[in-house]
C-alpha positions as CSV (number, residue, x, y, z in Angstrom):
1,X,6.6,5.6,35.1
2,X,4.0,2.9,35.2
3,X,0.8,4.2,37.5
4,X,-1.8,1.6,39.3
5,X,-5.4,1.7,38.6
6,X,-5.5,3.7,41.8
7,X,-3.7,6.1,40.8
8,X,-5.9,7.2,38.4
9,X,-9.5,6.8,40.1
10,X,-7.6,9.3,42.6
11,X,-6.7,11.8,39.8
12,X,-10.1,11.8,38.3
13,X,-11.9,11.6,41.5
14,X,-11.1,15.2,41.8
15,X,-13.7,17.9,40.8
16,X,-12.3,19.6,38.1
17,X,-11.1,16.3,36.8
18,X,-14.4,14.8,37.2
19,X,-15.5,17.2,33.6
20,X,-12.7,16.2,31.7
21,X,-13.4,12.3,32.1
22,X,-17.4,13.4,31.4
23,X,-16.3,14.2,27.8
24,X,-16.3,10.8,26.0
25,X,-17.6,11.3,22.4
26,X,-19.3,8.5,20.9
27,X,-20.3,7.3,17.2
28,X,-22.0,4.2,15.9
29,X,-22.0,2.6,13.0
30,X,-24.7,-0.2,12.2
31,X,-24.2,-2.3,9.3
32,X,-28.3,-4.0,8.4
33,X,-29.8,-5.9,5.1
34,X,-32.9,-4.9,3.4
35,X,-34.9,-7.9,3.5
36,X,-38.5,-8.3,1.9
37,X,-41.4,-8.9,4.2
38,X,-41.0,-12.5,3.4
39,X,-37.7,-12.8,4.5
40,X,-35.6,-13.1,0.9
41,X,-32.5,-10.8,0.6
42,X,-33.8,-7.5,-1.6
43,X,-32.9,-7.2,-4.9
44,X,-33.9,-3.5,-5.3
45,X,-30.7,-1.0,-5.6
46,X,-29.8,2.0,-3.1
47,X,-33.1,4.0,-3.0
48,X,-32.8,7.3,-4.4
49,X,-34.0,9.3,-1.6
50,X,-31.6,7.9,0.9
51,X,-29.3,9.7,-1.3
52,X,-26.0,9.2,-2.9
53,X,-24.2,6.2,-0.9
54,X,-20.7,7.4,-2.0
55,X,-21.3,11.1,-0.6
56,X,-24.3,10.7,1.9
57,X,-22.9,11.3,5.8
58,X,-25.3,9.5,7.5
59,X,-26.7,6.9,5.4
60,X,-25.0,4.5,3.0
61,X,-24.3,0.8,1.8
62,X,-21.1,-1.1,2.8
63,X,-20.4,-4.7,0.7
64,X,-23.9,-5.1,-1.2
65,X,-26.4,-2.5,-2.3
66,X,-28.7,-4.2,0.1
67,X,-26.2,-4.0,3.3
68,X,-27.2,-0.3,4.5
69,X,-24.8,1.6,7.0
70,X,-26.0,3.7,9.3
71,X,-23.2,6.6,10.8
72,X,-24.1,9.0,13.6
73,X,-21.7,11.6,14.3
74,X,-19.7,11.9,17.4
75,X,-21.6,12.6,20.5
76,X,-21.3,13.7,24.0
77,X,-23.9,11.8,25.3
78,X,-25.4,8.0,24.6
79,X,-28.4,9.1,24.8
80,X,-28.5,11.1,21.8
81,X,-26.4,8.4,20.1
82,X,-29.0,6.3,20.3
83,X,-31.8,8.8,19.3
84,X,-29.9,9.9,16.2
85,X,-29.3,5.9,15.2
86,X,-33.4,5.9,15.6
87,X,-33.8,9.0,13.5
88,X,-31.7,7.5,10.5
89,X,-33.6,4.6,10.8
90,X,-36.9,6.1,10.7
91,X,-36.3,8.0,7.5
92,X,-34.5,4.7,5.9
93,X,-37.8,2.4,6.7
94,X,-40.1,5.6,5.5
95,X,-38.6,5.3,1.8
96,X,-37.2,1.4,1.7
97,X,-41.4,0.2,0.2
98,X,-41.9,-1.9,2.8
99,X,-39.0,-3.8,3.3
100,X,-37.4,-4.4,6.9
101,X,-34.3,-4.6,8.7
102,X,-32.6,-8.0,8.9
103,X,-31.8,-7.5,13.0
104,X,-29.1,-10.4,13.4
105,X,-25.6,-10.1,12.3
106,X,-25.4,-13.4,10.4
107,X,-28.0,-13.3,7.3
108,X,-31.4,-14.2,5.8
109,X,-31.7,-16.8,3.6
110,X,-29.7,-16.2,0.7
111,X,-30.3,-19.4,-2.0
112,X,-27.6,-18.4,-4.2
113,X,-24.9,-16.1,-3.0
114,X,-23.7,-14.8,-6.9
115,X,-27.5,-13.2,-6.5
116,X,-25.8,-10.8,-3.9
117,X,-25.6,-7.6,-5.4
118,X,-22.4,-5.5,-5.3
119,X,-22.6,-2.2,-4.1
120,X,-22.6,0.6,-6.8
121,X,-21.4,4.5,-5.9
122,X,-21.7,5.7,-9.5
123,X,-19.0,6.1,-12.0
124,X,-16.7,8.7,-10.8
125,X,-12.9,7.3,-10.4
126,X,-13.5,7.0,-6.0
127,X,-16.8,5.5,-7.0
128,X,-15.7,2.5,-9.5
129,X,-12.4,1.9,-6.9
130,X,-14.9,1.4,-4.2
131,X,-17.3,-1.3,-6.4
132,X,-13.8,-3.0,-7.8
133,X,-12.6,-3.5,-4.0
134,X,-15.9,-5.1,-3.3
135,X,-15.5,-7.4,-6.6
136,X,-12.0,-8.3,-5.1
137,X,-13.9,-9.3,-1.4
138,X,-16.3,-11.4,-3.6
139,X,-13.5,-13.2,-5.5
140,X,-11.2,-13.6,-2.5
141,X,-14.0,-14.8,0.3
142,X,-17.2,-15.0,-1.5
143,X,-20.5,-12.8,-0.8
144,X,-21.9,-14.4,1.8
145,X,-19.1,-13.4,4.4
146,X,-19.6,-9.9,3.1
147,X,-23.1,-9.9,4.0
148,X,-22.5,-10.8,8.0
149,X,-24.1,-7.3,9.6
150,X,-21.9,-5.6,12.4
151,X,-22.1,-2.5,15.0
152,X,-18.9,-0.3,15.3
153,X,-18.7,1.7,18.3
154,X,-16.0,4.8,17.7
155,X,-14.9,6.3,21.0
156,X,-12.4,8.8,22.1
157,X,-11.6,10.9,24.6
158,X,-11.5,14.8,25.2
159,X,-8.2,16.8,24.9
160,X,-8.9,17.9,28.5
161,X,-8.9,13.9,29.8
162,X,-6.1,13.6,27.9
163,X,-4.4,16.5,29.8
164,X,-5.3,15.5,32.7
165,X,-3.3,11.7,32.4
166,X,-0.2,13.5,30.7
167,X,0.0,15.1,34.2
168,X,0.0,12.3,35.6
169,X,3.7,10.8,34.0
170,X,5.8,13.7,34.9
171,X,8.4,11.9,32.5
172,X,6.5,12.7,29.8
173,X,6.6,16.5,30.1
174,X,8.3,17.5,27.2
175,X,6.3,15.1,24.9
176,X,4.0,16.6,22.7
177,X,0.7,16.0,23.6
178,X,-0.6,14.7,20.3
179,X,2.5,12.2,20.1
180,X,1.1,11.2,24.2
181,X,-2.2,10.5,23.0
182,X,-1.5,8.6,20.3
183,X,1.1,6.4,22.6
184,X,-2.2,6.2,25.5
185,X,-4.5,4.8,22.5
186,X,-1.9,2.3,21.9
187,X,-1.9,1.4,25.7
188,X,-5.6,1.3,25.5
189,X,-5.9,-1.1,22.1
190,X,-3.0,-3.4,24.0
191,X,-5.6,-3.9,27.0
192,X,-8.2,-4.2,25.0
193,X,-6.4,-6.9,22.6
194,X,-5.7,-9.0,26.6
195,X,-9.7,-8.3,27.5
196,X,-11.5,-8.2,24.8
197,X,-12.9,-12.2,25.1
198,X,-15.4,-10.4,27.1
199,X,-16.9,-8.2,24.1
200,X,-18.4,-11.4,22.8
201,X,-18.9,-13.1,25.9
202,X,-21.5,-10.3,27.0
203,X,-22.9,-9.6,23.7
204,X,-22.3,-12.1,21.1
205,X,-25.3,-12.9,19.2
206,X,-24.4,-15.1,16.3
207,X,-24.6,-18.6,18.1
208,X,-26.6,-20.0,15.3
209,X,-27.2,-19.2,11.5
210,X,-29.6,-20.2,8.5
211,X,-27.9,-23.0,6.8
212,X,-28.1,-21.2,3.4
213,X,-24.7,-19.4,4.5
214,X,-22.7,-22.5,3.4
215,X,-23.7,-22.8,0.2
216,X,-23.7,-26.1,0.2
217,X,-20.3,-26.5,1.8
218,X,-19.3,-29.0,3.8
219,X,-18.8,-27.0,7.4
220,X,-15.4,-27.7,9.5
221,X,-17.5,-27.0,12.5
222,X,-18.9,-29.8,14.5
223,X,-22.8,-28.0,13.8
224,X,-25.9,-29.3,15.2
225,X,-29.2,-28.6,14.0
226,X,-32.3,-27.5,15.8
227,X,-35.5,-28.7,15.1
228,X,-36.7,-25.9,12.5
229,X,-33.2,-26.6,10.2
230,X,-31.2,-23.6,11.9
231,X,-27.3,-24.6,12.4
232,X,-25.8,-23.8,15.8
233,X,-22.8,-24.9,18.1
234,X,-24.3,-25.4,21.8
235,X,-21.8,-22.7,23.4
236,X,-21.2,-20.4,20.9
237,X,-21.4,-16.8,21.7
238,X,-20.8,-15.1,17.9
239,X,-20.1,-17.3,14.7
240,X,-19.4,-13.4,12.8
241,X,-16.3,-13.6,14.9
242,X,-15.3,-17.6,14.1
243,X,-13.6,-18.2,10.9
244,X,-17.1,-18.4,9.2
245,X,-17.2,-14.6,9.7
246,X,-14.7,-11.6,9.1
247,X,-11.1,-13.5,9.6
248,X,-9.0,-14.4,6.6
249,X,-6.5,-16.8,6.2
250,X,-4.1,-14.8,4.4
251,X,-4.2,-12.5,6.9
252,X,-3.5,-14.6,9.9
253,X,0.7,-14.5,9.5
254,X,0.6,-10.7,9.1
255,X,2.7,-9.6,12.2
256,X,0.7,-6.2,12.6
257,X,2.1,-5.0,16.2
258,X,-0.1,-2.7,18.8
259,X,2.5,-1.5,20.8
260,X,3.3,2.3,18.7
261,X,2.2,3.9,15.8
262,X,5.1,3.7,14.1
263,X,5.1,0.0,14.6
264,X,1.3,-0.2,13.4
265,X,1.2,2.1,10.6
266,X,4.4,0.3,9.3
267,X,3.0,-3.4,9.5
268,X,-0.3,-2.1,7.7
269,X,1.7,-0.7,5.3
270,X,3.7,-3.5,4.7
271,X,0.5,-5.7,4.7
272,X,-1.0,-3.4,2.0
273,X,2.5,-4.3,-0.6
274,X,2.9,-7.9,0.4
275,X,1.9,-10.2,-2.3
276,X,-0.5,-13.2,-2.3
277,X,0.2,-16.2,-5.0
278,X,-3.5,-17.1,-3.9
279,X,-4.6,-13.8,-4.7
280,X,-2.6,-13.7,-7.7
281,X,-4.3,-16.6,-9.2
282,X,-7.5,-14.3,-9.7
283,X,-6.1,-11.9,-12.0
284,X,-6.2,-7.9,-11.2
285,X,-7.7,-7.1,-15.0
286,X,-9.3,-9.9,-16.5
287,X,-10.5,-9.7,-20.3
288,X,-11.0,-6.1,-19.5
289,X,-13.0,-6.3,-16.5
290,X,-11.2,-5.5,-13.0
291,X,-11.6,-8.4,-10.6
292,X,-9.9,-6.7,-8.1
293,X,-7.4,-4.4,-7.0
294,X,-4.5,-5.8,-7.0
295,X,-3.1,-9.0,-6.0
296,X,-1.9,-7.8,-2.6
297,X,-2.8,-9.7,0.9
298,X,-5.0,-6.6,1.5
299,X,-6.3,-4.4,-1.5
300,X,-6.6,-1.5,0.9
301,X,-6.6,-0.7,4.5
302,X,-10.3,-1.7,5.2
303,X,-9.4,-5.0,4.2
304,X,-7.6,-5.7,7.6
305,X,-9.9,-7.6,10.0
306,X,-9.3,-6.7,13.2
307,X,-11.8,-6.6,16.8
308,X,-10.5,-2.5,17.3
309,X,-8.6,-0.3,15.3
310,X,-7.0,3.2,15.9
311,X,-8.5,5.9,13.5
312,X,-8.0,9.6,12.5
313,X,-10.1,11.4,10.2
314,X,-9.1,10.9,6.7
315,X,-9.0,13.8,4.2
316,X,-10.0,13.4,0.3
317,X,-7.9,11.1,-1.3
318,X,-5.9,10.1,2.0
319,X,-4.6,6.5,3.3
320,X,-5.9,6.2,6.8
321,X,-2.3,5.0,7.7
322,X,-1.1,7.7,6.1
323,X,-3.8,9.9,8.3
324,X,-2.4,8.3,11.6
325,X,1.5,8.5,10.7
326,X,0.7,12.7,10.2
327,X,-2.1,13.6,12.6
328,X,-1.9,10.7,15.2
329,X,-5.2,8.8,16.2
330,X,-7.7,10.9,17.4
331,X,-10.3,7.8,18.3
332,X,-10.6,4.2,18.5
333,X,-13.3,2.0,16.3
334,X,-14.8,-1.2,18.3
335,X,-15.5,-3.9,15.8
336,X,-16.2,-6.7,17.7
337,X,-19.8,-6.3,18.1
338,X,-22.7,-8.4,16.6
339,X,-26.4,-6.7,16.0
340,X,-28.2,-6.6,19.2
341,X,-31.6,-8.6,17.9
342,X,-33.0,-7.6,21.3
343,X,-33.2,-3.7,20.4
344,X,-34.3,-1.2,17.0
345,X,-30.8,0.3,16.4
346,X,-29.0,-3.1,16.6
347,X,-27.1,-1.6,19.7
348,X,-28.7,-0.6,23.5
349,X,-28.1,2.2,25.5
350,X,-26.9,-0.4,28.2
351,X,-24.1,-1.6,25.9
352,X,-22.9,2.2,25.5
353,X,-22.8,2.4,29.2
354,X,-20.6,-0.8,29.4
355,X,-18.1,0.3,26.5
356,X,-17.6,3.5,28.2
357,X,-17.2,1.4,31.4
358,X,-14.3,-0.8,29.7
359,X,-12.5,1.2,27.3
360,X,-12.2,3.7,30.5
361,X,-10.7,0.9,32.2
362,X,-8.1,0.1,29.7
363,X,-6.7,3.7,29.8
364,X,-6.3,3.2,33.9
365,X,-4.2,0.0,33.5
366,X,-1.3,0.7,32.6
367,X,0.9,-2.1,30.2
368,X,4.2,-3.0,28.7
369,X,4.4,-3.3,25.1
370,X,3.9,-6.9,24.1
371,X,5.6,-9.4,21.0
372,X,3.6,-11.8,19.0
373,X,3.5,-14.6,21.3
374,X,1.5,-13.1,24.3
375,X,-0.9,-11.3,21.2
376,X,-1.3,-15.1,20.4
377,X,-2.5,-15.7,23.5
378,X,-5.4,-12.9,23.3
379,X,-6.0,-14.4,19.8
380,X,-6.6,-17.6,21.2
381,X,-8.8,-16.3,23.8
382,X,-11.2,-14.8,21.2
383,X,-11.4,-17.9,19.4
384,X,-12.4,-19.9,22.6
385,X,-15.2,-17.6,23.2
386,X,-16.6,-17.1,20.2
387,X,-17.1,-21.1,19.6
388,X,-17.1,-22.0,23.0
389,X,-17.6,-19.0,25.2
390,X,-20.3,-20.1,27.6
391,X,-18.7,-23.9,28.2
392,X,-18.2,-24.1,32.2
393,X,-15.2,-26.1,31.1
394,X,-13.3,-23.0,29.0
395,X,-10.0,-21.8,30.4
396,X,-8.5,-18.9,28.9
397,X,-5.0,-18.0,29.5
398,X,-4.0,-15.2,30.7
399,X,-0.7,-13.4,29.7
400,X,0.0,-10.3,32.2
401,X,2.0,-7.4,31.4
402,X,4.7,-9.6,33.6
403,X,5.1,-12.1,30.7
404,X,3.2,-14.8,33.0
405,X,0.3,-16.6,31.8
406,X,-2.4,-18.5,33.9
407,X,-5.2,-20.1,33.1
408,X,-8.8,-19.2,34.6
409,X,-12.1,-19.9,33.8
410,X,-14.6,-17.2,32.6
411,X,-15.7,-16.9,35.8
412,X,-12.9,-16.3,38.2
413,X,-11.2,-13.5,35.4
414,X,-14.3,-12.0,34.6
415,X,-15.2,-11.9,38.5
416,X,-11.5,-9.9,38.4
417,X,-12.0,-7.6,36.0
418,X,-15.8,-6.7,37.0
419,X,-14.2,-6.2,40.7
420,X,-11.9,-3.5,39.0
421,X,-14.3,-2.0,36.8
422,X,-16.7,-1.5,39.5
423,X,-14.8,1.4,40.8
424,X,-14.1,3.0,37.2
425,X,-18.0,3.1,37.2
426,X,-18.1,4.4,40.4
427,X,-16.3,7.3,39.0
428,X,-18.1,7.5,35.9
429,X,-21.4,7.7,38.0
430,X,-20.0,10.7,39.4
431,X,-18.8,12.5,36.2
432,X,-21.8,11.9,34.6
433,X,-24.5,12.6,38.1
434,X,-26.1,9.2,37.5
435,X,-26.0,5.9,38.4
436,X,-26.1,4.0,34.7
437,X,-22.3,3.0,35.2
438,X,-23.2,0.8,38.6
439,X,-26.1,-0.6,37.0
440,X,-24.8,-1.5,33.7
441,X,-21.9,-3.4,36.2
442,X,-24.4,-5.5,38.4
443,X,-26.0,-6.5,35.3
444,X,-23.5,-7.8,33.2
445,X,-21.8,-9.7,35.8
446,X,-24.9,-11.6,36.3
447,X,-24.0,-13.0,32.4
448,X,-20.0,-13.6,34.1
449,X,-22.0,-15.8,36.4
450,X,-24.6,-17.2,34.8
451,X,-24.1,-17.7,31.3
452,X,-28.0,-18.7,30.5
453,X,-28.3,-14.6,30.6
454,X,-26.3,-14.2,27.9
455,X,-28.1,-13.3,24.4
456,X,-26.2,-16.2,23.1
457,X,-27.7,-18.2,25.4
458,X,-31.3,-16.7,24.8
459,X,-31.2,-17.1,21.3
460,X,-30.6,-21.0,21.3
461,X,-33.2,-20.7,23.9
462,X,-35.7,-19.4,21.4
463,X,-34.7,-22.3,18.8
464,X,-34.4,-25.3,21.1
465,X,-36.7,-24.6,24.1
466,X,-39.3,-22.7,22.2
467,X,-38.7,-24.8,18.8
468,X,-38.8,-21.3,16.9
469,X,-37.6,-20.8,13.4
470,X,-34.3,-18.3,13.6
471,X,-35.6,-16.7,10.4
472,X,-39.0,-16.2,11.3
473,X,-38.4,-15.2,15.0
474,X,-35.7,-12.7,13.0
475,X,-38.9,-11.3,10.9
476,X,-40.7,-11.0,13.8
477,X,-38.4,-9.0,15.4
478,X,-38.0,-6.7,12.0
479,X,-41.6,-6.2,11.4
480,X,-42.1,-4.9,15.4
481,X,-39.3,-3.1,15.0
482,X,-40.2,-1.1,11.6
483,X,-43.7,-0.7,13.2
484,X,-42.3,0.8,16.5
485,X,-39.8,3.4,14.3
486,X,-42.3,4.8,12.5
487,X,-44.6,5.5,15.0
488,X,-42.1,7.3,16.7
489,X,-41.6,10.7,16.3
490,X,-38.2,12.5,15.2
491,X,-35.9,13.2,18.4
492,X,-32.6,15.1,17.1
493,X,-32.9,15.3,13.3
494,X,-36.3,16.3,11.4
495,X,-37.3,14.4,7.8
496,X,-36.7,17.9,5.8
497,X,-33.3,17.5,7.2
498,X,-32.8,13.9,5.4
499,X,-34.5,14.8,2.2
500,X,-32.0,17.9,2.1
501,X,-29.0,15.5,2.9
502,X,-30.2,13.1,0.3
503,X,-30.3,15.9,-2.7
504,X,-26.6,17.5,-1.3
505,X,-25.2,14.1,-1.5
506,X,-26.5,13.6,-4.8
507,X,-25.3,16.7,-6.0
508,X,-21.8,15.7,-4.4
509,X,-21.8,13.0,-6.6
510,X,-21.8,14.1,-9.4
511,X,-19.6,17.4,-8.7
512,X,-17.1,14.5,-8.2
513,X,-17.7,12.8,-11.2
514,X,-17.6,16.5,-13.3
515,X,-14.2,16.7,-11.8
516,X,-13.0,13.6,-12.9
517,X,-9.9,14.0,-15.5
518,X,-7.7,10.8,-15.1
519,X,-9.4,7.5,-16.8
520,X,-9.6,5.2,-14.0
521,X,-6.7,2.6,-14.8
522,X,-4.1,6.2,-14.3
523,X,-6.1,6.5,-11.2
524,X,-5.8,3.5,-9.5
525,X,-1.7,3.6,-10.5
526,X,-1.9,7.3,-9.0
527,X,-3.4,5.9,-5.6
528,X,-1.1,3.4,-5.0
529,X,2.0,5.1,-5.8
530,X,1.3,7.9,-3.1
């Protein structure tokens, strides 16, 4: 039974449906570099009293010991996403000596990337896997596409919500409800797959980078330089998302469907045994040294790129596509955002608004399940925009859930999609007793219609109308930004409570390490034959 957008804004429009659509939950996870007043990557390892980066909940490091990640919890509200991202931060900048923030996705000046050092989680079995997957990045793609700084917005709805569509498709009656909400994610990551052009389109801001990040390489993109030596492409929206950033070529023939979980968990799965003669060529053990994991086109899960992925909370030890074939997803993760420069945390309020505006949109439309060639067509899309999303001469085509494809410019789809949205905030506005959602839609159509409001568009703006240096508007931006969060008092969490987390997670640690009893080459053979 396929329902119209209509259909649903009725159901929800409803009073006692109204609550159920009021309990998103929300997480964020913001990836940032420490970077020396100066503007030089940081050489110092994890600080101590950030605590243990293998066990610590809230703060830890993701490719390099110098690439923090910062992990609220799920939330009911943006607002104390936000003031919990602020928190973490304030604790991190109290006991990092000084250094700052890098607040752009693509990084600092790095003059030598073998000088980027690998993240290190102590020398438990978990702890050495995690460092020998990041040895395997390095060798595969080199460190400076490991360094590129990303936010991750998790979102998911409430059980209630979720009761509420189910009644909805009387056809699905006897279903059970978990195997019905993992089917609606699907439907969701399928729309989002067809709209998602507009993630970077509103918020890409990676249009330019320091020209340190090729190494010397000759670039395969047509790159103009601004008058302060800063590389850029004159309609970019977000080079992370280009093939400078987190794609891989190996990857790009993996048929890894959206339209079950079955289908998914299978291609991942799949992905995770199929072997790479390029990969091969590096060795797995080499003069006694592991330079990666295997030779596999993905060591692990993790090492699928992807703009959204479903999730479910993994236990000890667990594959998350083992997590998802037993418990089903129980959220979606949002990867296709760069670091907001404009804001502390990387990632506004505003934004939050608009991501709860356009993920609840994708669980009103409903879709037909699609085969590679229309998910080429979103591909394609993506690329577009990221290289040449704010050129008045762009078509992207769409591919409906009829099979047709038409090509429109940025304008007339995003016009058609903001016209449709406009009602889901309507309701959110109601669910919520505010009036965020209608905002949050006459502001970033503006951008649909006049691309100079894009960040994009203001951050060549700062380089070519204002002749700024990227790198030292960037530390600009960082020292404010440090100065602002430590003047500003604790909202949700209190310092005693980090300098307690920090000495748990250490302890953690090394409980896991004490409990240790395989040697780590039985481990790894352990892990991958579950």
């Amino acid at each position: 039974m396929t329902l119209s957008l209509n259909d649903y804004l009725k159901a929800f429009n409803q009073s006692d449906n109204l609550k159920a659509l009021a309990g998103i939950g929300r997480g964020i996870e913001r990836e940032a570099l420490r970077v020396l007043p100066e503007g030089n990557l940081s050489q110092h390892g994890h600080y101590s009293k950030l605590g243990s980066a293998l066990t610590h909940g809230e703060i830890t490091t993701d490719y390099s010991e110098t690439l923090l990640e910062f992990i609220t919890p799920v939330s009911h509200s943006p607002e104390t996403a936000i003031a919990q991202l602020q928190d973490i931060q304030k604790y991190t900048f109290s006991n990092i000596d000084g250094e700052l923030l890098w607040p752009m996705s693509m990084p600092c000046f790095v003059d030598d990337a073998d000088k980027v050092p690998l993240a290190q989680y102590g020398d438990s079995n978990i702890g050495k896997m995690k460092t020998v997957y990041r040895h395997g990045l390095k060798n595969r793609y080199g460190s400076m596409m490991q360094v590129i700084a990303g936010i991750h917005f998790n979102f998911s709805f409430s059980q209630n919500f979720w009761g509420v569509v189910k009644g909805l498709h009387p056809n699905k009656t006897e279903q059970p409800l978990n195997d019905f909400i993992s089917e609606r994610y699907f439907s969701i990551l399928r729309n989002y797959k067809r709209f998602c052009w507009l993630i970077p389109y509103l918020y890409g801001s990676s249009p330019a980078l320091c020209d340190s990040f090729l190494q010397g390489e000759i670039p395969q993109l047509a790159f103009k330089k601004s008058p302060s030596g800063a590389l850029y492409l004159e309609h970019a929206t977000s080079l992370r998302m280009s093939d400078l950033g987190y794609t891989s070529s190996e990857q790009s023939n993996l048929k890894i469907c959206y339209n079950n979980l079955n289908d998914y968990v299978d291609g991942v799965q799949n992905a995770i045994a199929l072997k790479s003669e390029k990969f091969a060529q590096i060795g797995i053990k080499v003069n006694g040294e592991y330079q990666q994991l295997n030779t596999n086109i993905l060591q692990i899960e993790n090492e699928l790129y992807a703009p959204i992925r479903p999730k479910q909370v993994i236990k000890s030890g667990e594959k998350p596509s083992q997590a998802l074939r037993d418990r089903g997803v129980e959220y979606i993760e949002v990867r296709a955002l760069d670091v907001n420069p404009f804001v502390d945390t990387g990632i506004s309020l505003e934004q939050i608004h608009f991501l709860d505006i356009f993920l609840t949109y994708c669980a009103f439309v409903d879709n037909k399940e699609f085969d590679c060639d229309r998910q080429q067509h979103h591909e394609n899309n993506m690329n577009e925009i990221v290289l040449r999303g704010r050129d008045p001469d762009l078509l992207l085509a769409d591919a409906n859930c009829q099979g047709d494809v038409s090509l429109k410019s940025v304008s007339t789809w995003g016009n058609e999609l903001f016209d449709d949205m406009a009602q889901v905030a309507e309701i959110l506005d109601k669910a919520y007793e505010t009036t965020n959602y209608s905002q949050s839609i006459q502001r970033e159509r503006a951008k649909i219609n006049n691309a100079s409001l894009t960040p994009s568009a203001k951050i060549l703006a700062v380089l070519l109308e204002e002749g700024q240096s990227l790198s030292k508007h960037a530390l600009e931006q960082a020292a404010k930004y440090r100065q602002e969060t430590l003047t500003r008092d604790y909202q949700f969490y209190s310092e005693q409570y980090f300098i307690d987390g920090a000495e748990k997670s250490h302890q953690s640690q090394r409980d896991i390490e004490d409990k240790d009893e395989l040697n780590f080459d039985d481990f790894l053979a352990e892990y991958f034959n579950q």
